[in-house]
Backbone bond lengths (Angstrom), bond angles and torsions (degrees), N, CA, C in turn:
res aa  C-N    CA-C-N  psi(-1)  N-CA   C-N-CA  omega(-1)  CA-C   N-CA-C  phi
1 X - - - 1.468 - - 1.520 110.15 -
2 X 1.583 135.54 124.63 1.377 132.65 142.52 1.332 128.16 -47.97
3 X 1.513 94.21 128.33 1.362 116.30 -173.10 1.876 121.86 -39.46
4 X 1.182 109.43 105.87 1.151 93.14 -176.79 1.204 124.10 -67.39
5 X 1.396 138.16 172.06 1.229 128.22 -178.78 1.606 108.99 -172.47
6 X 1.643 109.38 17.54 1.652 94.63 164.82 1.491 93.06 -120.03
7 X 1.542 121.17 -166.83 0.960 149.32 175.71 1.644 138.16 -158.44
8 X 0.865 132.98 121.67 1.329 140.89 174.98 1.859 116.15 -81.18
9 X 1.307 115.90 125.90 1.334 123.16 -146.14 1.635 97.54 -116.96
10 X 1.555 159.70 109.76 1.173 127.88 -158.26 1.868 92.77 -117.00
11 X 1.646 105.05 122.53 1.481 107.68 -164.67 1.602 103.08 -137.39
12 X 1.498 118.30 41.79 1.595 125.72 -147.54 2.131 84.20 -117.84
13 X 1.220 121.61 -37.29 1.243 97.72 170.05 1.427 155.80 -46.17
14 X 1.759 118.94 161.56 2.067 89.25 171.69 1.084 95.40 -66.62
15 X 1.919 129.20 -66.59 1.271 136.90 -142.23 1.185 112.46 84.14
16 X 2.084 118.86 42.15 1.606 113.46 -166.22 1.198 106.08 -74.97
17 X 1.639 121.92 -4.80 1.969 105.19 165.77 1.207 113.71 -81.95
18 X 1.372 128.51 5.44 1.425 119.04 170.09 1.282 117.49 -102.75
19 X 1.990 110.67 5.88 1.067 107.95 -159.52 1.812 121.18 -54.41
20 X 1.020 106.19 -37.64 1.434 121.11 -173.14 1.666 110.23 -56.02
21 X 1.222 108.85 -31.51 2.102 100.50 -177.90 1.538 95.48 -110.82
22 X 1.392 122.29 27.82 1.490 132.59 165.32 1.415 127.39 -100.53
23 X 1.071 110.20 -21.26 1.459 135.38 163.58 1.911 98.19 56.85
24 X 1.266 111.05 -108.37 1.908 111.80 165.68 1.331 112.58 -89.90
25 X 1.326 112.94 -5.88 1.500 97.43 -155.16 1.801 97.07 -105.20
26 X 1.154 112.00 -175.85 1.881 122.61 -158.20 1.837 87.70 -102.78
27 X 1.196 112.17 157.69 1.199 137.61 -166.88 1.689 101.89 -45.79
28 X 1.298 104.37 -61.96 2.026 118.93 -170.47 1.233 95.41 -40.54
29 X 1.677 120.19 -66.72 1.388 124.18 -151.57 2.184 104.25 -77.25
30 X 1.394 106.41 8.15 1.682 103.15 165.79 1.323 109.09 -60.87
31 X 1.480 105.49 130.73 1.486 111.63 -178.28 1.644 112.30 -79.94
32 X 1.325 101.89 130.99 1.829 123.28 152.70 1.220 126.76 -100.40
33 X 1.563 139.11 124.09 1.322 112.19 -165.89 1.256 125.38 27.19
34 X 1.523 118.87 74.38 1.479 119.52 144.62 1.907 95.07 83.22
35 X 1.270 134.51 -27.67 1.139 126.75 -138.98 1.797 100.81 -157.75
36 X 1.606 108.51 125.90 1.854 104.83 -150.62 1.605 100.16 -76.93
37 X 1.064 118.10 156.28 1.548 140.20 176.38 1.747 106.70 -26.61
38 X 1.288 101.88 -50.14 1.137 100.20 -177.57 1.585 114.80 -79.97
39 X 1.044 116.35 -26.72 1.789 104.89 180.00 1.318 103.44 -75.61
40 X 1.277 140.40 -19.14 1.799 129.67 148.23 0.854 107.90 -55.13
41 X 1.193 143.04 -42.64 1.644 134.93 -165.76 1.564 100.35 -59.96
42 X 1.220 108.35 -63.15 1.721 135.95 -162.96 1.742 93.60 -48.21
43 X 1.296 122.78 -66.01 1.250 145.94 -144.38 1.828 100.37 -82.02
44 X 1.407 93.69 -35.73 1.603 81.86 -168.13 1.912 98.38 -97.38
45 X 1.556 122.06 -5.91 1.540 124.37 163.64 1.485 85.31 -68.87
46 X 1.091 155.42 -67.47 1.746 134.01 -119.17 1.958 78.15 -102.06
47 X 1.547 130.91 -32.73 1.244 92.44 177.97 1.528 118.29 -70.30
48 X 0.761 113.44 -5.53 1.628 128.51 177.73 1.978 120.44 -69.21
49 X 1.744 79.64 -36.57 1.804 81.47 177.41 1.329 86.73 147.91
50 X 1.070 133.55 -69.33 2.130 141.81 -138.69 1.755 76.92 -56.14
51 X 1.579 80.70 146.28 1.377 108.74 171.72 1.641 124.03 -133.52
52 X 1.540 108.16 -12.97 1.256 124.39 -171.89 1.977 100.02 -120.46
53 X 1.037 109.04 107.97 1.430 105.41 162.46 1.953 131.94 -103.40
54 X 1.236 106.13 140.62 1.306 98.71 179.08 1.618 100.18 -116.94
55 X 1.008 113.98 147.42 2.354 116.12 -173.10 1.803 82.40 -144.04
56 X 1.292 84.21 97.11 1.741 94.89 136.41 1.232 119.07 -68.29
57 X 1.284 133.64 129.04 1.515 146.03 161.53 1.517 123.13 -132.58
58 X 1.402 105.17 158.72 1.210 96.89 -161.23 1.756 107.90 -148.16
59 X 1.432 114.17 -75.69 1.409 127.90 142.14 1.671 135.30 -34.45
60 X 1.101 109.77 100.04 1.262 101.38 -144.34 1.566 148.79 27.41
61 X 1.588 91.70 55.01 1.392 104.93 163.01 1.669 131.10 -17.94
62 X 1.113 66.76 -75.77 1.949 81.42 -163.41 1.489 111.19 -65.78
63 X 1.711 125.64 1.62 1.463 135.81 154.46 1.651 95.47 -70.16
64 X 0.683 113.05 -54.85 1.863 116.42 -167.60 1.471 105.25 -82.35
65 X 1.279 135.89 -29.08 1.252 121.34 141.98 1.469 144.32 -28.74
66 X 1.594 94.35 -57.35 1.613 109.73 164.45 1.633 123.20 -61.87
67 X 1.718 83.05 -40.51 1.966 85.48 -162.18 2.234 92.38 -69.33
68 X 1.214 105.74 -39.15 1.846 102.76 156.99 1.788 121.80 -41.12
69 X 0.947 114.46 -32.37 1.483 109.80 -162.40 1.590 100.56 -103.47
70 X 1.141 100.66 -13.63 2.062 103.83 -176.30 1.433 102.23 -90.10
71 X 1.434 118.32 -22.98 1.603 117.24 175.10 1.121 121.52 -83.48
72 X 1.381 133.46 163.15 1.264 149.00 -158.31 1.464 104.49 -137.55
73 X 1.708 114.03 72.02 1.670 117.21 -167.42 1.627 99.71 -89.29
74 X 1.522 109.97 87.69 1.728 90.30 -167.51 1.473 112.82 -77.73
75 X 1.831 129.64 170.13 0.770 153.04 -136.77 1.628 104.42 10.68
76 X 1.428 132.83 101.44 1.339 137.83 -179.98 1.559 107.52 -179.69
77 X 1.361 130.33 168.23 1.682 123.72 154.00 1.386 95.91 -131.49
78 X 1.213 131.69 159.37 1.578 151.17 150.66 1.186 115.24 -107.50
79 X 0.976 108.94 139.61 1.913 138.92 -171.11 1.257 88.24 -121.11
80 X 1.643 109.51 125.01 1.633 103.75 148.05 1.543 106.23 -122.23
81 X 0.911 102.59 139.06 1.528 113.31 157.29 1.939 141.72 -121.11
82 X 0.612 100.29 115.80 1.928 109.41 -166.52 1.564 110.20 -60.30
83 X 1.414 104.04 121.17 1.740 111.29 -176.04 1.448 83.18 -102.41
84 X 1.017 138.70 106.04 1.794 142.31 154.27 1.564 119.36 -53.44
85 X 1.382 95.71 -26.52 1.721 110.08 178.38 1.715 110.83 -104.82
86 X 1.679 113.62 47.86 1.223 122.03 -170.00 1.942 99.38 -76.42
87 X 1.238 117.83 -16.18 1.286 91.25 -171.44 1.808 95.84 -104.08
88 X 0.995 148.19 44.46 1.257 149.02 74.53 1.656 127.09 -1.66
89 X 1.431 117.53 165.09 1.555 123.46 -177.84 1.617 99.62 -68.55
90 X 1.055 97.97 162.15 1.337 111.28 160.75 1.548 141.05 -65.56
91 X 1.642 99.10 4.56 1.920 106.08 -168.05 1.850 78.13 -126.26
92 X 1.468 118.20 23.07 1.683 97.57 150.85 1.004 100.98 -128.17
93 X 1.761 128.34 24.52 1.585 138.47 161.93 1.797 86.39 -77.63
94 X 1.231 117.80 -71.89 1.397 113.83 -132.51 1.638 88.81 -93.17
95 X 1.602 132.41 -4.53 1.435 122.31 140.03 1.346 118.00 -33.76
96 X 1.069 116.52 -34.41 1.814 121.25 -161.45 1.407 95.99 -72.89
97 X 1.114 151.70 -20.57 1.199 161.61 162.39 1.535 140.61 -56.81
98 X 1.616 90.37 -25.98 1.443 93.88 173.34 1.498 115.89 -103.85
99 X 1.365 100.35 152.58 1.643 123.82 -148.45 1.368 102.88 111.44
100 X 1.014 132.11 -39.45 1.541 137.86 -146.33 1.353 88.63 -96.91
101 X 1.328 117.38 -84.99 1.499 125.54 -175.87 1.591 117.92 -91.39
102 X 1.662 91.64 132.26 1.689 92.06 -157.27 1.726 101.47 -140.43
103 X 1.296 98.68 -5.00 1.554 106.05 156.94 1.591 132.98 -89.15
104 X 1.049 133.24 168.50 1.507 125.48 161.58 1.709 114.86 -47.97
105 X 1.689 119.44 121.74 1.344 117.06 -174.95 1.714 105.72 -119.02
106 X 1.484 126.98 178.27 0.779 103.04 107.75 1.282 133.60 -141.09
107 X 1.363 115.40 179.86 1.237 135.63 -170.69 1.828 124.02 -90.87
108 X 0.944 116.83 125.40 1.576 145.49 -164.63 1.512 133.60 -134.90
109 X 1.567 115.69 108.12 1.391 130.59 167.42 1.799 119.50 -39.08
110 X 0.901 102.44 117.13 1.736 97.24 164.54 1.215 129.48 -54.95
111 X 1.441 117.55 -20.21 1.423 134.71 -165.90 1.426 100.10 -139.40
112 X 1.464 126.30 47.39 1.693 121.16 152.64 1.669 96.07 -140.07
113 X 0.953 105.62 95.56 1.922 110.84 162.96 1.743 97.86 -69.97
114 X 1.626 89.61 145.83 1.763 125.88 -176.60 1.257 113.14 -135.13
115 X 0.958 134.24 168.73 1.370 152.21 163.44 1.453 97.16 -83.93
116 X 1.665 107.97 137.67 1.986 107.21 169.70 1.189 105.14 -71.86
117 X 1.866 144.82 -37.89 1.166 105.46 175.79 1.291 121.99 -87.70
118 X 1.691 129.34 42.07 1.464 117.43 147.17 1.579 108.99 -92.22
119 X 1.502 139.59 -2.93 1.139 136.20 -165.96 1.838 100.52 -108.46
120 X 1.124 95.85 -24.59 1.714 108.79 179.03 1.467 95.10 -72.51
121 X 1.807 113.15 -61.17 1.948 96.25 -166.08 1.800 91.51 -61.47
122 X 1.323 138.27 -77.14 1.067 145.47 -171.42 1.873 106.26 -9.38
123 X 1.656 98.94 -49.58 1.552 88.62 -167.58 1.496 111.77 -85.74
124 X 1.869 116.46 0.23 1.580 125.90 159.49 1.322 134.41 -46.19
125 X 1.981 90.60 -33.98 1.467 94.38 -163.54 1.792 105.56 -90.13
126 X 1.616 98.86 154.75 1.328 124.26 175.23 1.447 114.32 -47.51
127 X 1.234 103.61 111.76 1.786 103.57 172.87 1.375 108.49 -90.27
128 X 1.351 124.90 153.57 1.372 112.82 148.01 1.594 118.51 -126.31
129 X 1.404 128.88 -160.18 1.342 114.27 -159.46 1.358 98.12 -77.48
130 X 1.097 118.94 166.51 1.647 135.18 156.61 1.733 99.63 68.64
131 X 1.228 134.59 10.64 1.681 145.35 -164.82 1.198 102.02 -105.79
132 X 1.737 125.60 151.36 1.356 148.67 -155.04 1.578 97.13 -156.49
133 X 1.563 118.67 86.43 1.748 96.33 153.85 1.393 122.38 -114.65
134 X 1.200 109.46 161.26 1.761 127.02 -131.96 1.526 78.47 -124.11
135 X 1.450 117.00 157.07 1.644 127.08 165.90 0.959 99.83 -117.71
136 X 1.160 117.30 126.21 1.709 127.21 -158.36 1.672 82.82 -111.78
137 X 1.520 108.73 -170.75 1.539 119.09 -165.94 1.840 81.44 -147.71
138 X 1.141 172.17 137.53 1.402 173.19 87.62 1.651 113.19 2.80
139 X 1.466 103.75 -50.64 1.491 138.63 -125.10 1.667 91.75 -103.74
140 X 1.529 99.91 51.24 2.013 108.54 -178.66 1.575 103.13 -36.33
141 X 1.392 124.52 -46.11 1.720 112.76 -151.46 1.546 88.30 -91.97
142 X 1.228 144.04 34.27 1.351 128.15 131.31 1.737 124.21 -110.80
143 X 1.305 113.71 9.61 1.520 122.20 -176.27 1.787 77.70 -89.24
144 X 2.256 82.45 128.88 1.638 89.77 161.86 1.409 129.65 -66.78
145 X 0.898 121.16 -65.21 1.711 125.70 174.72 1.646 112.76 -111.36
146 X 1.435 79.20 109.78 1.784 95.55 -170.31 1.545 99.53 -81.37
147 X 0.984 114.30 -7.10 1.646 109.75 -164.60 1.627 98.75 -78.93
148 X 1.341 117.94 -40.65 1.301 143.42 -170.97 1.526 121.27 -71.34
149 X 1.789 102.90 -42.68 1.315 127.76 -176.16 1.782 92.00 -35.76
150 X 1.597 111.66 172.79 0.902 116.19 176.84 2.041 86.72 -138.06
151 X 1.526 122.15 105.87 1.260 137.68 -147.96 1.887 106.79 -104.43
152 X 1.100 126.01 168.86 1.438 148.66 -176.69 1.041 114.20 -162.81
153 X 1.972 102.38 148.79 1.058 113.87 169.42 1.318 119.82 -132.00
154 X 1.284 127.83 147.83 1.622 138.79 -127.12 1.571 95.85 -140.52
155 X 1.527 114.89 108.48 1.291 111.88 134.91 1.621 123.77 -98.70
156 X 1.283 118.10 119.01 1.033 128.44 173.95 1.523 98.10 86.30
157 X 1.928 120.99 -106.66 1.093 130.15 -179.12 1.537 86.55 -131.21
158 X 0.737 127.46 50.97 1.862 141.40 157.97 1.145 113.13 -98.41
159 X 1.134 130.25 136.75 1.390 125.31 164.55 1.662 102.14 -113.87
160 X 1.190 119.21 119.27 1.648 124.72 -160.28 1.857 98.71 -107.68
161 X 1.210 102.21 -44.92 1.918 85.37 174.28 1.564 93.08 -159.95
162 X 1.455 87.88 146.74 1.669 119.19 -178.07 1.412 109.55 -147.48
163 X 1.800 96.18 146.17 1.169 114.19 -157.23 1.415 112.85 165.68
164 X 1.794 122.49 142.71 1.357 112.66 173.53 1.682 122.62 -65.67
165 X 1.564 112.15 -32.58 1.051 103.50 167.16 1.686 145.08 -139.66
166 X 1.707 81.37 65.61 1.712 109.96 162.55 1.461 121.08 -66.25
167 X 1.001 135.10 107.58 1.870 145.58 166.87 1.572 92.55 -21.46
168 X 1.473 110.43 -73.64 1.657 120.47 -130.41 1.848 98.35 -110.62
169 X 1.081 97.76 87.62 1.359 117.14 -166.88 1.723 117.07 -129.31
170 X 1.479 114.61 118.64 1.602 96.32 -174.29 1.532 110.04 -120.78
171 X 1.721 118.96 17.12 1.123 114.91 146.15 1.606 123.94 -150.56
172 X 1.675 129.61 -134.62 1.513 116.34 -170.14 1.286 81.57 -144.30
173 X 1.307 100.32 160.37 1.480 124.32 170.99 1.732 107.25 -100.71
174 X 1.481 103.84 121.84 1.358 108.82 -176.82 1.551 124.77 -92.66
175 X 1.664 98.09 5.48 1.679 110.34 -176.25 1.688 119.44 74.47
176 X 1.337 121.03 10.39 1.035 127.33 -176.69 2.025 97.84 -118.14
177 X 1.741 100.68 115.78 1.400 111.93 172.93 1.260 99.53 -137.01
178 X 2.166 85.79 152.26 1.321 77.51 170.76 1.558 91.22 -154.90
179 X 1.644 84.42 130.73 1.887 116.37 -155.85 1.659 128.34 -101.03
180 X 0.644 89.03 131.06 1.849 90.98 177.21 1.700 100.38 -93.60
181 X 1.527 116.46 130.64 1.082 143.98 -146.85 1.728 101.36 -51.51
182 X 1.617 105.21 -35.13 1.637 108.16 -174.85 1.240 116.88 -49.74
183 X 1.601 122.57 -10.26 1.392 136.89 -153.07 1.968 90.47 -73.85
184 X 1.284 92.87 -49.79 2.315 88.06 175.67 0.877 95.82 -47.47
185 X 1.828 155.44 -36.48 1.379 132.98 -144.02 1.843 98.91 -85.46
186 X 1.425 107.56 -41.64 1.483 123.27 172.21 1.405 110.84 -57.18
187 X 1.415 119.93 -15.41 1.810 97.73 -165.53 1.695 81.17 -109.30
188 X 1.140 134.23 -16.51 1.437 151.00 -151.55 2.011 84.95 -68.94
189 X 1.699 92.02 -77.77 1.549 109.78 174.93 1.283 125.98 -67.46
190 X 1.652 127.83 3.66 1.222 112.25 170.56 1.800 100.82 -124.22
191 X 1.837 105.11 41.71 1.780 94.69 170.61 2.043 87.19 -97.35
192 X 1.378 86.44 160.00 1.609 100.53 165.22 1.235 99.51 -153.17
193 X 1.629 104.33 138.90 1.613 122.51 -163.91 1.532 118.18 47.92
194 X 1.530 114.48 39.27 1.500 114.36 171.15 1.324 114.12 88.88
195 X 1.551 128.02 -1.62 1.138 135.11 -179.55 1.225 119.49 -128.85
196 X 1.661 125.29 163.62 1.697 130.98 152.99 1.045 94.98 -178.38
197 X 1.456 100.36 164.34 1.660 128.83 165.16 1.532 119.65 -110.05
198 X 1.206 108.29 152.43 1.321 140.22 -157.07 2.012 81.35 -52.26
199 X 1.026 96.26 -53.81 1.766 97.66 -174.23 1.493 103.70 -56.94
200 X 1.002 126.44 -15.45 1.646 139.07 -175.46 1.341 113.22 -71.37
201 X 1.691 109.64 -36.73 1.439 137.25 -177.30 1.336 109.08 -67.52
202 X 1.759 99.14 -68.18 0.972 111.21 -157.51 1.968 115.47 -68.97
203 X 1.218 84.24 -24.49 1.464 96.93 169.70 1.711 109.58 -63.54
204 X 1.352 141.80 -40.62 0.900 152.33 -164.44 2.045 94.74 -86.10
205 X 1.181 124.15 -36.60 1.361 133.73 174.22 1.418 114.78 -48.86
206 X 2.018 94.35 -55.34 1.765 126.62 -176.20 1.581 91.64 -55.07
207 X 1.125 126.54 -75.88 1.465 127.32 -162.75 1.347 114.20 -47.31
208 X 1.376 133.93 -38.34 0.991 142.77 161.29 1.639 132.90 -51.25
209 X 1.408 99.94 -23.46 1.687 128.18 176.22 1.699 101.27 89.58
210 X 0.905 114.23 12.41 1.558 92.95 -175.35 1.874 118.02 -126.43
211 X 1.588 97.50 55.80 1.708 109.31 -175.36 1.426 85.66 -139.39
212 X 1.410 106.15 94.72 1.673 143.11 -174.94 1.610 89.15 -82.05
213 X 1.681 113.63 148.93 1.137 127.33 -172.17 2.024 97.17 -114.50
214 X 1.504 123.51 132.00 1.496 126.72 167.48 0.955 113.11 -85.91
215 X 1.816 148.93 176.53 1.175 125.15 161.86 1.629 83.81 -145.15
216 X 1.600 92.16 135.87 2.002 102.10 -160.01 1.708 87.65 -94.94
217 X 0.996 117.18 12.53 1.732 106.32 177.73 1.483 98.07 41.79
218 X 1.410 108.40 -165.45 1.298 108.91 168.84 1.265 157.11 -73.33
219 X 1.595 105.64 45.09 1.185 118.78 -160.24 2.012 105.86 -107.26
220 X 1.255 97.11 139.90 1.785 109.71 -164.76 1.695 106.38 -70.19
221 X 1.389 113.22 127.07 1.369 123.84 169.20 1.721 103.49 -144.17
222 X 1.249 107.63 157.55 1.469 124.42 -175.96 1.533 125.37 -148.92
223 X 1.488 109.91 106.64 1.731 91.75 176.76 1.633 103.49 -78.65
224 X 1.606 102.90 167.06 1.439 110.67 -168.93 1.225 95.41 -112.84
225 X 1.499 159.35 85.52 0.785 149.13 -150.82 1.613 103.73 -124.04
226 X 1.398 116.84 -40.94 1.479 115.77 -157.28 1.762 106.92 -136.13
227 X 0.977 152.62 -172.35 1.224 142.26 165.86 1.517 106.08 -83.93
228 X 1.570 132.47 -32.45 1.040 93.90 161.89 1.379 147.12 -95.23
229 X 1.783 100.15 11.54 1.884 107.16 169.89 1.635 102.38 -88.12
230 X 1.635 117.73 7.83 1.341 120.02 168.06 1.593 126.15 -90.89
231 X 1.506 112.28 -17.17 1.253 136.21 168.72 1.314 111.17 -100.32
232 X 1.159 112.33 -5.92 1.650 116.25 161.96 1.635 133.01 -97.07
233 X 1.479 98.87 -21.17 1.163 100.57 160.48 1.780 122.12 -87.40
234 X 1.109 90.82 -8.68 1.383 111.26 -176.70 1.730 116.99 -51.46
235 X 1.446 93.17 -35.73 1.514 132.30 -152.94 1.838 99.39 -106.74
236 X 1.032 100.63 -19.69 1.862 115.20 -151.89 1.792 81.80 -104.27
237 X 1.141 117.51 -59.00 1.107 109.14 -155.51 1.627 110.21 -98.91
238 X 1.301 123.58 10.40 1.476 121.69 -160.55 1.394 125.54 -72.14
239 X 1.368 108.38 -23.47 1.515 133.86 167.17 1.597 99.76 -53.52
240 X 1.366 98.72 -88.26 0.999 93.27 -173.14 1.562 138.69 -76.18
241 X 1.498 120.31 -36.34 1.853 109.41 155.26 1.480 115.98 -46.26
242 X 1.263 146.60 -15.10 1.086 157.25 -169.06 2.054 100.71 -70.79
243 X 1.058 100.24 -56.40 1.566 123.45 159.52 1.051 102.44 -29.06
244 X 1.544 112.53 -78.97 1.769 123.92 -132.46 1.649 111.57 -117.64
245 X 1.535 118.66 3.25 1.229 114.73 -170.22 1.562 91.94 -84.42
246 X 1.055 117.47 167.36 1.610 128.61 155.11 1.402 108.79 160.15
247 X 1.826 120.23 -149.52 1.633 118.99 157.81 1.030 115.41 -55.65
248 X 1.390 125.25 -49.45 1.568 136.69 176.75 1.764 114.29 -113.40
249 X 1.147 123.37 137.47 1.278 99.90 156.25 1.821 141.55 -40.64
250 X 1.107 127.95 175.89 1.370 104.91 -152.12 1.880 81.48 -135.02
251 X 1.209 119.79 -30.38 1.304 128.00 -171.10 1.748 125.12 -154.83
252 X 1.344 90.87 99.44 1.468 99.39 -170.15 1.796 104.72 -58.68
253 X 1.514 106.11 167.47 1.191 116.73 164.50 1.671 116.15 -126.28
C-alpha cells in the first residue's frame, strides 16, 4: 500500500454542549492549552505524516475559515469544504468529501485530541480494498464518560458492531480511522431519509467483514464533547501539550 498522507478532518458541527467554554466562536477553535481543539488535531496529523488536509465545515464556517487563513501550517494544504446540511449526522459531513478524495485517507474528529504516534502506527497498518480500521481504546476504566463513549465490539481484530448504545461492547472508539475510499459507497447505502452516521457506515463495512479493530495501547486521546471532558483533557494532556503547544510545535512525537 502507498503511504498515505492526506486526511479528512470533520469540523461541520455546533457542539451546543460545549456551548458554554465557546463563548462566539464554533466548537474546533475551543481552546486547550493556550491553542483551539483543532490546531492539535492539525499539528499532531502532519507530525504523524498527512500532508494534504480536507475540513468539512459547516457551523460557523467562515469563523474557521479565517482562523485557517491567519495561520501559517507549514509544509501542509487545507481544503475546506461547506456541509450546509451540518445539523444532520455526521456520515453526510464526511459525504461532502467524495469526489475529492479518492485514495486511502485518514479520517479525524475536530474535537478528539491523540498523541501523533497513535496516528503514525495507525497510518502503518496494511489496508486492503473496501477496509476501515478504527483505533479502539480496550482499557474501559479510563474512558471519561462511558455513557457518551461511542463503543465496539471485537472478535478477534473485527470490529462486528458499533454504536453509542450497544450493551456488549469490550472497547471505545477513539475517532481516529483510517479508510479506503470504498468507505463513501457504505455511507452512500446506509443513509435513510437523507441521513446517516459514520456508525451507519461503518456498520455496513462490519457486515461485510472488513472494519478491522487498532489497539492504541496506552497512548492518551480525548473527545471534547462537554465542558467537563474539556477540563479533563485539560488534566489528561498537560504533561505533554505543555511541551508542544505554541506557534509551532516545539517537540515532535
Amino acid at each position: 500500500m502507498a503511504k498515505v498522507d492526506q486526511c479528512v478532518i470533520l469540523a461541520a458541527g455546533n457542539g451546543s454542549r460545549l456551548a458554554a467554554c465557546a463563548g462566539s466562536n464554533p466548537k474546533p477553535l475551543v481552546s486547550l492549552h493556550g491553542a483551539p481543539l483543532l490546531e492539535h488535531v492539525i499539528l499532531s496529523a502532519r507530525d504523524a505524516g498527512i500532508r494534504k488536509f480536507v475540513m468539512i465545515v459547516g457551523y460557523r464556517g467562515d469563523v474557521i475559515r479565517r482562523w485557517i487563513a491567519a495561520r501559517d501550517f507549514s509544509g501542509i494544504t487545507i481544503e475546506l469544504i461547506e456541509n450546509p446540511d451540518y445539523h444532520k449526522a455526521n456520515g453526510i459531513s464526511l459525504l461532502k468529501a467524495r469526489g475529492i478524495v479518492r485514495a486511502p485517507f485518514l479520517l479525524l474528529m475536530s474535537d478528539h485530541i491523540f498523541e501523533p504516534r497513535t496516528a503514525k502506527a495507525l497510518l502503518r497498518q496494511p489496508l486492503a480494498a473496501g477496509e476501515v480500521i478504527l483505533a479502539v481504546d480496550p482499557n474501559l476504566d479510563r474512558v471519561f464518560d462511558m455513557d457518551d463513549a461511542t463503543k465496539v465490539k471485537r472478535e478477534g481484530d473485527r470490529i462486528i458492531a458499533i454504536g453509542k448504545q450497544i450493551s456488549d461492547y469490550d472497547a471505545c472508539d477513539t475517532g481516529m480511522f483510517l479508510c479506503a475510499p470504498e468507505l463513501f459507497d457504505a455511507l452512500e447505502s446506509a443513509k435513510h431519509d437523507g441521513d446517516c452516521s459514520l456508525s451507519d457506515g461503518m456498520s455496513k463495512v462490519g457486515a461485510a467483514g472488513k472494519f478491522r479493530a487498532f489497539d492504541i495501547g496506552d497512548a492518551l486521546w480525548q473527545d471534547v464533547d462537554t465542558p467537563e471532558a474539556l477540563a479533563h483533557a485539560e488534566i489528561l494532556f498537560e504533561q505533554y501539550l505543555l511541551g508542544t503547544v505554541g506557534e509551532e510545535r516545539l517537540v515532535s512525537v
